[in-house]
N, C-alpha and C positions, 0 to 999 in steps of 0.2 A: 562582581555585580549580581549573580545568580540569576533566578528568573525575571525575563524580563516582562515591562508590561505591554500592553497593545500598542499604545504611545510610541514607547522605544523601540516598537520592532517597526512602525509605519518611517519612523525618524532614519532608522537605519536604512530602510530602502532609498530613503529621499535621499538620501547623501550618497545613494552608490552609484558611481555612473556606467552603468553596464552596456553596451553593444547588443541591443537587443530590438529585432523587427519585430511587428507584427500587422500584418498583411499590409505590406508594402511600404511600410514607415519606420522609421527609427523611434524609440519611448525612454522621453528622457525619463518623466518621472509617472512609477509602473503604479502608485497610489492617487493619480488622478488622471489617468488616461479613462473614457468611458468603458472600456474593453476589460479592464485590469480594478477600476476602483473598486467594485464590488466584493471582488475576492481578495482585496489586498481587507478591505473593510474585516470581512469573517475571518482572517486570520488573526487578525491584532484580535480580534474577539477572541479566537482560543488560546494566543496569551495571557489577556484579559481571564479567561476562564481559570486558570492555573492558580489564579491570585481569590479568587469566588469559592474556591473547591479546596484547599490548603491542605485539610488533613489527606486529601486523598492524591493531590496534583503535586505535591508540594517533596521534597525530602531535602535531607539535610546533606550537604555536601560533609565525607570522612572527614576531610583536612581541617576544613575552614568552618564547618557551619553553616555556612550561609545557603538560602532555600535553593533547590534546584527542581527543573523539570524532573518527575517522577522518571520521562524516560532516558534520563541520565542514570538512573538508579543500576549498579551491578548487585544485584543481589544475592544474599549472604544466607537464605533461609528460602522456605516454603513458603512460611509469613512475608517473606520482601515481596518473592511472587506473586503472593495473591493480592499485597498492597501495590504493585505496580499494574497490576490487573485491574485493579477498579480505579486507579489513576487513570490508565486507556481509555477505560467506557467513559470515563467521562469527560476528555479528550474529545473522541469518536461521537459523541453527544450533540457538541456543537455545532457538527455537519451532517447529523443523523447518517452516519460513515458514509457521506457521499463523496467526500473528499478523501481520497487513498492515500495522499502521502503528505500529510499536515506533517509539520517537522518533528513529530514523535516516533515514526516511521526511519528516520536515520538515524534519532537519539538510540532508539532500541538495538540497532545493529551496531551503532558505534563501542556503544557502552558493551556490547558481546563482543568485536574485536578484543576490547581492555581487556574485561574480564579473562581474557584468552591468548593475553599479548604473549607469551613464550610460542604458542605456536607460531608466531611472528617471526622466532628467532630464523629460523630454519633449523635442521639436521642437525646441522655442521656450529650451532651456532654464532653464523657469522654474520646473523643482518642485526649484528644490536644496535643500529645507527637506527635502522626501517622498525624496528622496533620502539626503541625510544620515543620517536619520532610519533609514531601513532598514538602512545599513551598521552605525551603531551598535547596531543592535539582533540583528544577525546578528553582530557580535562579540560582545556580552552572553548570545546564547545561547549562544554555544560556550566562552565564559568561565566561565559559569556551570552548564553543562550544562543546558539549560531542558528539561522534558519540554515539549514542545510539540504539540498538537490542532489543528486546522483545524475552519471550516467555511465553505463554499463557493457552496452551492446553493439556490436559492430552494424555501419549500416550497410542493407540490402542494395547491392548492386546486380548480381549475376550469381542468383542460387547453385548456379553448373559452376562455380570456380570460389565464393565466398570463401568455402571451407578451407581454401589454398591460401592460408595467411601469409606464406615466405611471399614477401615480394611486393606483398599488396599495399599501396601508398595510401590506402582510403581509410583504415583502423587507424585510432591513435597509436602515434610508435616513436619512437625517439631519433631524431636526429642529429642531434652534435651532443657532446657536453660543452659546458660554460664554465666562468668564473665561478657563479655561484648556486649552478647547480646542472640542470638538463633542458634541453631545446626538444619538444615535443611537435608535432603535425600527424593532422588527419580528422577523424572527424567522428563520432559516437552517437546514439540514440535513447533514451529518449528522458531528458530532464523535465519530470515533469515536477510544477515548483517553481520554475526554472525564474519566471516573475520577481517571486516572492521571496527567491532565497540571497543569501550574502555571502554565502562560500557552494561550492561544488565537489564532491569527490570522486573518483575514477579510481576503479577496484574494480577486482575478478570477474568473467561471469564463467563463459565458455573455456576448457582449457588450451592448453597452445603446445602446438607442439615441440620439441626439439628442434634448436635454432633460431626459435623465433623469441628470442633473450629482448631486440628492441619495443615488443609489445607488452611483454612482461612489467605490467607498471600498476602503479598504485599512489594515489598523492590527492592532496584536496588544496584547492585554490580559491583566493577570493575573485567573487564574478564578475569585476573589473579588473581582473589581468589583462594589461595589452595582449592582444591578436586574439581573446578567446570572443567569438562571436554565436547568438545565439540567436534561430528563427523560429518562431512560435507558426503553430498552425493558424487554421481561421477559426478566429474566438467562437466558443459555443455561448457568451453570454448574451445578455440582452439590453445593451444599454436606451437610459433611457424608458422602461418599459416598466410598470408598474409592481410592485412587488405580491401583491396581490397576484395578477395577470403572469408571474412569472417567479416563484417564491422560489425555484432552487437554482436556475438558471441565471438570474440575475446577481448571484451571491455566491455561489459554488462552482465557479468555472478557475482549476486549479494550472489550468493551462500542459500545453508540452510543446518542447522545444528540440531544437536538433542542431545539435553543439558544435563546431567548428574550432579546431584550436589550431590558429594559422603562425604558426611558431612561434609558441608559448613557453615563456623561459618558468621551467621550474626551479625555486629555490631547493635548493638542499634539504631543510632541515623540514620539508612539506612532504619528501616523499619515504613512503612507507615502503615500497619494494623497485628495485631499479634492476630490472634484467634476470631476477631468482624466477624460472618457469618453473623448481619445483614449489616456492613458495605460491606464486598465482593458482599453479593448479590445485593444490590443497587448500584455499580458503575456506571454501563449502565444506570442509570437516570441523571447524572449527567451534561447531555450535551456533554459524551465523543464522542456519537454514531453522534452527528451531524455537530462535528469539525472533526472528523476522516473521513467521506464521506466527507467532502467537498472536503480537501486535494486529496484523492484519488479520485474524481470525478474530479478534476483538472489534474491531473496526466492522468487517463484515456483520456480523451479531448483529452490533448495532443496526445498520443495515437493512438486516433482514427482517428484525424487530418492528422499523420504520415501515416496510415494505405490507407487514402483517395486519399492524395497525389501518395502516394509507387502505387497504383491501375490504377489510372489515367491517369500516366505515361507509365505505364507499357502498358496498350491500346494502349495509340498513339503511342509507341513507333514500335507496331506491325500493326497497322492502324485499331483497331479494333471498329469500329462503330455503332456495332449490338444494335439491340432493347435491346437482353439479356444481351447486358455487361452495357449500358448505364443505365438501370433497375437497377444490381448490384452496378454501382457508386455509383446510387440515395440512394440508399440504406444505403447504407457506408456513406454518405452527411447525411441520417437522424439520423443516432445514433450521429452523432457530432454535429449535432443543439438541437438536444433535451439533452445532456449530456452540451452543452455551455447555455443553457436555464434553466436549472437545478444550474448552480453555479451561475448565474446572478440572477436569482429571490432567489436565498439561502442569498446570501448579500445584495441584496435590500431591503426583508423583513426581515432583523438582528434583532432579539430584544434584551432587556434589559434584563441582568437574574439574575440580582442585584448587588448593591454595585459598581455601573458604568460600569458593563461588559457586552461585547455583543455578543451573538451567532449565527450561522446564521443560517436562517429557515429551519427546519429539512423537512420541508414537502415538495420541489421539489426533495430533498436530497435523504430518504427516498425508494424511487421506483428505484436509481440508484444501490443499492443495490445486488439485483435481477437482474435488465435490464442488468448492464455489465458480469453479471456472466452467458449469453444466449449470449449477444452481439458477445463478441471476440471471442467465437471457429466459428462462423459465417462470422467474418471477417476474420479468416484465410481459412475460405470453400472460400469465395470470392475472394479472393485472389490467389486462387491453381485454380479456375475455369477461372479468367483473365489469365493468366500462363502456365496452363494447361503443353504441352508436353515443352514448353519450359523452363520452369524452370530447363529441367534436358539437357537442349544443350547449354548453360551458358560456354565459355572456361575460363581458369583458369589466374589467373596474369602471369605464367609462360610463356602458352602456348600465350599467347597475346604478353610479351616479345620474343616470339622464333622470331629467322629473315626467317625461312622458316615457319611456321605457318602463323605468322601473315599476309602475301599479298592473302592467302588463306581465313581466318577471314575476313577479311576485303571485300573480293568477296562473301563471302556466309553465314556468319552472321550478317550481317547489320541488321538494322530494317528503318521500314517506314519512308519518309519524310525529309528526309537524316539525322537518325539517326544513325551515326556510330556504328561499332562494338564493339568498346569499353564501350560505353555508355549505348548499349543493356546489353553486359554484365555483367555492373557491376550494374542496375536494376536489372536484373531480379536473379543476383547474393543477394542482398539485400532484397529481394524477399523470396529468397530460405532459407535464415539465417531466417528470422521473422519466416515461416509457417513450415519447413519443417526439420531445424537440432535441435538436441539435446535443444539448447537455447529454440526454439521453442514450444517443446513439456511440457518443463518443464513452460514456462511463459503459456502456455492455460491452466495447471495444476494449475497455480498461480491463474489466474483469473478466473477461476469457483469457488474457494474453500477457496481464501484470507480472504475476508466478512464474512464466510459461506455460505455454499449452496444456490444458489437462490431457491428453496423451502422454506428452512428453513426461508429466509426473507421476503417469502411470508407472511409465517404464522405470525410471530412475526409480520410485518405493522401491520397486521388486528387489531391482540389479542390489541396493543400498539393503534386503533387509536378509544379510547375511546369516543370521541364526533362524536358519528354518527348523529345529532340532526338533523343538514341540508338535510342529506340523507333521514332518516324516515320522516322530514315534507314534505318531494317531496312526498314521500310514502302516508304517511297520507292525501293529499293534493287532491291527486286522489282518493283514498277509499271513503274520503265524500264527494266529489263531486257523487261520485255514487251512494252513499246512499241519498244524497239529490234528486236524480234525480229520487228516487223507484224503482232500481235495475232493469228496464225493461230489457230483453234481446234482443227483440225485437224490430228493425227499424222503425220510428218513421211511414214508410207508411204503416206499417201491424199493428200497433194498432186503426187504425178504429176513 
């Protein structure tokens, strides 16, 4: 089939009947629930986009020819790299990256599994079943164009005992085998997608220790598997609410869900790893960590770009010229050139990482990690300081429509330079949705904690960046220059 279009992807959801609440209800169909329509709406749009964009969205499946999602693409070059790069942005375009995990977000990881499928095998290689298995499943998704969800994460019970996974009945883990395949229970965090997608996959995150063979697992399922249940938080959209009055809220709410797999028979030929803890704990070497940032460090850009513009505007629009808002722009202009600086030198220096595939250089990658997980609650401070009281004297679509309102609007909500009142309004209205409503608070919650913690990335760069060689011979460099020189402490005019 190859790429599909908005149509086929709205159709597919209609037909799946998934096990899924949201606040307090069962949905049958997650493309006309008020809750759910509007971001089921922008998705079929960025399939829809994929078909508008061709030369850049588009690529040709090896085998077959037929078009595929760009982020199916395993790339063979520096050139594939930079053509799946501009495939992203314009991707990430159609939610001005407000949405993190549009299904090109697990196309990119899947297709870095492939590219990488022998580390699959194990050591010893004896997972070529979990191996096989993955390959055909990462052609099927880009055959098929799969909307595909994750979930990853053990959930939060008892921080004083989590870490003690022997024993604990609460992580997904395996329970019997079957006929045709494995009986799984427990329960994982956090499929965001979880609406919109038509299959699921459950893969690595944290390692595990020795014996703990029944959590050791890896498999993707479609999301009406009997027993798999899934409960969405409370929506951040706005239904019902004007789009004007509500321009990302009403349209970008990608939702997140908390998974339940209440013994879930998995088929055989779905799972990729069944009880290998060394293969689980080695997936993060595989190259997934620096096709996953790349994507999302695309996504972000976007993002941030949106953020820069949204700001800039919103000044003139008030005539605000000051040292301290012009400082703030700059500010906002620096995370987007060093985040556009970061995915340019990522596919420029692409290497080879066998068998003709290419990855691209983890090391501008790497620090993005961290940086946007510090960045955007920064740009939403930036953003409510441009803003400030005006954010909240914003009139409403209605009240702009009223015939005795609006000649009054029009005399005393204007903005500078003869920016109409309508045009104020619906910035700083636009404004208000990104920093300040519900959508809001849950996308800075996204983006401090999506990666993990920027702490936590701290430490892993470090512990991960093994060749400190060039650092210590600066180090070294200077020590024996001092010691060649006989340690004096003393200025060369007081030794006499």
């Amino acid at each position: 089939m190859g790429a599909r279009s908005g149509a086929q992807f709205l159709q597919g959801l209609r037909s799946t009947k998934r096990q899924l609440w949201l606040e307090g209800e069962r949905v049958d169909d997650v493309t006309t629930h008020p809750a759910l329509a509007g971001g089921a709406q922008t998705l079929a749009g960025v399939f829809d986009r994929l078909h508008a964009f061709p030369e850049e969205c588009l690529t040709p499946d090896p085998e077959t020819g037929e078009p595929l999602n760009v982020g199916h693409m395993i790339p063979r070059s520096v050139d594939d790299l930079k053509r799946r790069n501009r495939g992203l942005q314009r991707i990430a375009e159609a939610t001005v990256g407000l949405m993190g995990r549009t299904p090109d977000y697990m196309n990119v990881k899947f297709a870095s599994f492939a590219g990488r499928w022998k580390d699959w095998l194990g050591a010893d290689g004896r997972n070529e079943g979990g191996a096989h298995n993955l390959v055909t499943f990462q052609k099927r998704l880009a055959r098929q164009d799969i909307s595909l969800t994750h979930t990853i994460i053990h959930p939060t019970i008892d921080k004083s005992t989590d870490s003690q996974i022997l024993g604990n009945r609460v992580p997904v883990h395996k329970i019997a085998e079957s006929r045709a395949g494995i009986v799984v229970r427990g329960a994982r965090i956090l499929a965001t997608l979880a609406p919109f997608a038509d299959e699921i996959a459950v893969y690595p995150a944290h390692p595990l220790p020795a014996g703990a063979e029944a959590y050791a697992l890896a498999f993707s399922i479609p999301v009406d598997t009997p027993g798999l249940l899934f409960m969405c938080r409370d929506s951040a959209a706005t239904p019902g609410a004007a789009v004007f009055d509500r321009p990302l809220s009403t349209r970008f709410d990608e939702q997140d869900a908390f998974v339940i797999f209440d013994d879930v028979e998995i088929p055989r030929e779905r799972l990729f790893i069944d009880g290998r803890i060394d293969l689980y704990n080695s997936v993060g070497t595989t190259g997934l960590r620096d096709n996953m940032t790349n994507q999302t460090t695309i996504r972000a850009l976007t993002k941030l770009e949106f953020a820069y513009g949204l700001a800039t505007r919103m000044a003139e629009a008030i005539g605000d010229a000051s040292p301290v808002t012009q400082e703030m722009l700059g500010e906002l202009l620096d995370y987007v050139e060093v985040a556009r600086s970061a995915v340019l030198l990522s596919a420029e220096h692409g290497r080879d990482v066998g068998d003709g595939v290419w990855f691209p250089d983890g090391r501008p990658l790497a620090p993005m990690r961290s940086l946007l997980a510090t960045w955007f609650p920064r740009v939403n401070e930036i953003i409510m300081l441009v803003g400030s009281h005006n954010l909240l004297a914003t009139p409403s679509r209605r009240q702009l429509d009223d015939a005795l309102l609006r000649p009054l609007i029009d005399e005393f909500l204007h903005g500078a330079r003869g920016v109409d009142a309508e045009e104020r309004a619906g910035l700083f209205r636009l404004a208000w949705d990104f920093v300040g409503s519900s959508l809001a608070g849950r996308n800075v919650l996204y983006e401090r904690f999506y990666l993990t913690s920027a702490a936590r990335n701290r430490i892993g760069h470090h512990l991960r960046n093994v060749d400190r060689s060039r650092a210590y011979a600066l180090v070294d460099g200077i020590l024996a220059a001092g010691r060649k020189a006989g340690g004096f402490s003393k200025a060369p005019s007081e030794r006499g």
